[in-house]
N, C-alpha and C positions, 0 to 999 in steps of 0.2 A: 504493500500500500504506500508504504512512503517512497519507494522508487519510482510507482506512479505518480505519484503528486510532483515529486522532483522533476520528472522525465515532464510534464505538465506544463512544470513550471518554466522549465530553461525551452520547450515548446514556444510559448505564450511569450516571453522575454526575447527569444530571435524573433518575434514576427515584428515585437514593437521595436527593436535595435532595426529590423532592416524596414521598419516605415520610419525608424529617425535616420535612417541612412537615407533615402530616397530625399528628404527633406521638403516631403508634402504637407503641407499643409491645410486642414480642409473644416472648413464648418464641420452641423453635427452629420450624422450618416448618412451618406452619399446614393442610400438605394432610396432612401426618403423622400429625398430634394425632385422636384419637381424640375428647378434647372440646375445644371451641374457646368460652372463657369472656371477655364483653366487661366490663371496667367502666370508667363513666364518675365525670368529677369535673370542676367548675367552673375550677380553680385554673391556673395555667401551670404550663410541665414543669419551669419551674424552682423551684418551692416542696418543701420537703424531702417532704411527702405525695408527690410526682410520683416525685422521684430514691428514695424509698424503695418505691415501688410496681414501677416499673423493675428496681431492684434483687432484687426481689420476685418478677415476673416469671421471669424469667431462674433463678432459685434453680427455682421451680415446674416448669421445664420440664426443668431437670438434674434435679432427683430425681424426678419422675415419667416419665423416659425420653422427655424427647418425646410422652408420651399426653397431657398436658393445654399448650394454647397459653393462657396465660394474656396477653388483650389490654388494652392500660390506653390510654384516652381521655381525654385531659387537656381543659381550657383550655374547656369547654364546648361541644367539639364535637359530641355527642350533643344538645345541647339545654338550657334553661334547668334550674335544678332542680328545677323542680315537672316538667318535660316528661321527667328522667331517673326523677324517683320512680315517673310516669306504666308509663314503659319497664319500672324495673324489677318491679315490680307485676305488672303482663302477661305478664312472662316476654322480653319483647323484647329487654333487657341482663341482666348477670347479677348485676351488685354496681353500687354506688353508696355514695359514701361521704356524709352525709347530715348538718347540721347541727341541734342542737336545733331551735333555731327552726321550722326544714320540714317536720322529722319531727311535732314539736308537733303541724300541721296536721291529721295521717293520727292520729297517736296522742297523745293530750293529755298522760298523764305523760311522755312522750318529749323536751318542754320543760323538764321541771323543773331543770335544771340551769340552766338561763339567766334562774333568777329573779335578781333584779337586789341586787349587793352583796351576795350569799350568802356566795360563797368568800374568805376572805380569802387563801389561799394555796395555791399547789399540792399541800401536803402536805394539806391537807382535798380538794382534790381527787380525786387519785387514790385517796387512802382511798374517797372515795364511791363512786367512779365501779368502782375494781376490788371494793365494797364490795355491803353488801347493795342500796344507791343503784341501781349500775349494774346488779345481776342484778334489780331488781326493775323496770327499765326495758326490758331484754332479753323477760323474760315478759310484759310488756306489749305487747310489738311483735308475739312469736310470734304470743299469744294471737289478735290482733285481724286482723292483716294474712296474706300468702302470703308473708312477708318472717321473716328471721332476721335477727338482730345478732349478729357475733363477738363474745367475749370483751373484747378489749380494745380499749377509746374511744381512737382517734385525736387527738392533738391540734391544737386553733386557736389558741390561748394567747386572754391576757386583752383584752378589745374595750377600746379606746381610743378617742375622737371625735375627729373632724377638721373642722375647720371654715374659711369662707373670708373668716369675717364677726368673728368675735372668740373671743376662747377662752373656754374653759369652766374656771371655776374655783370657782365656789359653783355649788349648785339653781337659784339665780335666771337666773343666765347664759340657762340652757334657755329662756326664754319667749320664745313666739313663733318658735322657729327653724324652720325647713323643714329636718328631718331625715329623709335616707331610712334607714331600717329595711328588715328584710327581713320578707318576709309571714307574719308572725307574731304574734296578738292580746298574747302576751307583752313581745314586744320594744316592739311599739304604746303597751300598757296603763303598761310603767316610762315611755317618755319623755311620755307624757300627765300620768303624775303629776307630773312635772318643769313641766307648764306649756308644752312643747316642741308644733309641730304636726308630726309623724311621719306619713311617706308611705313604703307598701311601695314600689320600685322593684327587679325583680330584674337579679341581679346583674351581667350580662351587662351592662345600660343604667346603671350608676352613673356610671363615670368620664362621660359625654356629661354625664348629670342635674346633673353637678358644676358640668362645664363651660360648659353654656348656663344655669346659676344656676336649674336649677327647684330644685333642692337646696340647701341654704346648707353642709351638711354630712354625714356618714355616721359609723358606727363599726363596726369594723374590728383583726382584732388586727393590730402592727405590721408582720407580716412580708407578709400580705395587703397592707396600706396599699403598701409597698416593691415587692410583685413585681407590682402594679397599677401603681405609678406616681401614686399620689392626691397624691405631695407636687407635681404638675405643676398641678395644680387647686385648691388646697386650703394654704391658710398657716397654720393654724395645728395642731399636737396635741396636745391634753390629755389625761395619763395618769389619766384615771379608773379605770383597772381594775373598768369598772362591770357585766360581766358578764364567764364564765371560756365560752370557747367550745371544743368539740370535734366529732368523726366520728364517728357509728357506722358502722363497715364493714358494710352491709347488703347481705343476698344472695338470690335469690327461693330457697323452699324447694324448689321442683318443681324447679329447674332444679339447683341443688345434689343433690340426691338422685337424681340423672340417675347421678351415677359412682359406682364403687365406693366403699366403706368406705377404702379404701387411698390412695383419690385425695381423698377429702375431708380425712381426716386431713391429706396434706400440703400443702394450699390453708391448713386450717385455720390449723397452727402456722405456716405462712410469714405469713399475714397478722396473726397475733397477733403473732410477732416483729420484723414489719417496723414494727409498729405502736408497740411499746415502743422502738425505736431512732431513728421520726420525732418522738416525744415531744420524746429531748435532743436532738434537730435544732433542733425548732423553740421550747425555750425559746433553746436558746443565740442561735440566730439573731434572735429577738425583742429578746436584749439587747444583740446587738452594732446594731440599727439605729438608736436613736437618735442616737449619733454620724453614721453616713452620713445620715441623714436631714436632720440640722442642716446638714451639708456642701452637699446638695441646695436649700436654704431654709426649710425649716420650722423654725417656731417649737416649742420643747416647755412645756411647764410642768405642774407637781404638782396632785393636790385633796386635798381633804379629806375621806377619804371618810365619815365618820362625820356630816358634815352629811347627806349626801344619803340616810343610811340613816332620819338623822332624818325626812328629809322624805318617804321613802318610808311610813315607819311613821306618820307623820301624817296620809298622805292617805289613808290603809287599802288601800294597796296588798299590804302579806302578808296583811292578814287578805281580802282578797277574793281571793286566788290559793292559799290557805290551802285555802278553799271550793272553789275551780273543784280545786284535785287532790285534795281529801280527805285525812283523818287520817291514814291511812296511808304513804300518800307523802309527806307534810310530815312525820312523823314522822322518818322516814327522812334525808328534808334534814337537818333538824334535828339528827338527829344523830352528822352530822360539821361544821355548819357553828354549832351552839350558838343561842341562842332567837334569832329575826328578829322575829318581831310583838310 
């Protein structure tokens, strides 16, 4: 009898170690729920995006009675990001949380925040972003794609570089580096004008690219850098705060418009609320890792950042991305982030 109950036990105990392997998360029982909602995300369960989706989850499924299982896939188990966009597109996943950068790809204003040395701070941020900025990037995603943007941008905080070769402290630093970027003609075009040679790598294969030196270095907001691990690869980090990075919570329309009025509403405001609470997650977090980071071995050091706006404006880099998004949309930057070109 007691070998039974053991044999039971360490039964019932693999099932739940390999659902916390999987790193599903999911309202209450999934045979219950009326609709069974997947979304993925690149990041690990333990970045504040993850614990606040979890958290999110679980709210979805108490107030909607158990009719919606809302499932959260972290850590890139769905697939690269271009392979989730793929998904969600198709109707195959139902959300995906999406960076300028990728979204750029599908929707060119959908970049525009991650013009480089725009934001000086987050209070020009969120003005934008919950601003005319952000709803004029929302209508663009409708307009073009079978994809919706919630209301409120998820946060990345501000991209930092890290590098394993020297730090970065003036424009000149950049020359010649082997920096991976993510696949984005934007993020390409700033470290080009830097003189930098930028190579997309997605993100899945960074840490390896680091490690076997096809990359010299990446950038990264800090809490990304930390819940990767890049200080195991990588000596040194320079706070350029050289682009403000975030999420749009993206959801296929068809599939959204599956459930009632009553059940979209409470998807809606749980992901906008959850979204405003991973915000102060993730600056606070961002400011407590410098110090662990130094603990770890990484070097930190400041820039300047008004050289490198120099150098951006010198090489005509706003005035030709000025062009690629039109008056309109620069207008707009502009006017929370004050004149760039």
């Amino acid at each position: 009898m007691h070998a039974m109950t053991r044999r039971h036990f360490l039964k019932t105990a693999s099932v739940a170690s390999a659902a916390a392997a999987t790193g599903l998360y999911a309202g209450s029982a999934s045979a219950a729920a009326e609709f069974t909602l997947k979304y993925g995300n690149n990041l690990p369960m333990t970045h504040p995006m993850n614990v606040r989706a979890k958290e999110m989850a679980a709210r979805i499924a108490a107030e909607s009675k158990g009719r919606v299982d809302f499932q959260v896939y972290p850590n890139g188990q769905l697939g690269t990001d271009t392979d989730m966009l793929s998904q969600v597109r198709a109707g195959a996943i139902d959300f995906f949380t999406i960076s300028p950068e990728v979204l750029g790809t599908l929707v060119s204003a959908g970049q525009i925040s991650g013009v480089g040395f725009a934001f000086k701070d987050y209070n020009q941020v969120w003005a934008a972003m919950d601003g005319d900025l952000g709803a004029y990037v929302r209508k663009q995603i409708a307009a073009t794609t079978s994809l919706f943007a919630f209301e409120r941008c998820w946060d990345n905080g501000y991209r930092q570089v890290t590098t394993s070769t020297r730090p970065i402290t003036r424009p000149e630093d950049f020359k010649g580096m082997k920096l991976r970027v993510p696949p984005s003609p934007l993020a390409t075009s700033l470290f080009r004008a830097f003189d930098a040679a930028p190579t997309s790598i997605n993100f899945a294969e960074v840490y390896s690219a680091l490690q076997t030196k096809i990359a010299e270095g990446q950038e990264n907001p800090l809490a990304v850098i930390s819940t990767v691990k890049f200080y195991e690869v990588q000596k040194y980090c320079s706070m350029t705060n050289h682009v403000w990075s975030g999420f749009w919570f993206m959801g296929n329309k068809k599939s959204f418009e599956r459930m009632p009025k009553e059940l979209q509403e409470i998807v809606t405001r749980n992901v906008n609320e959850a979204g405003l609470k991973q915000r102060v997650d993730v600056k606070a977090l961002n400011e407590s890792l410098v110090a662990d980071m130094k603990g770890k071995g990484m070097q930190f050091n400041d820039t300047d950042n008004e050289a490198f706006r120099t150098k951006l404006r010198a090489s005509g880099f706003y005035t030709e991305w000025h062009k690629k998004f039109g008056p309109e949309a620069w207008a707009l930057l502009e006017k929370y982030t004050g004149k760039l070109a």
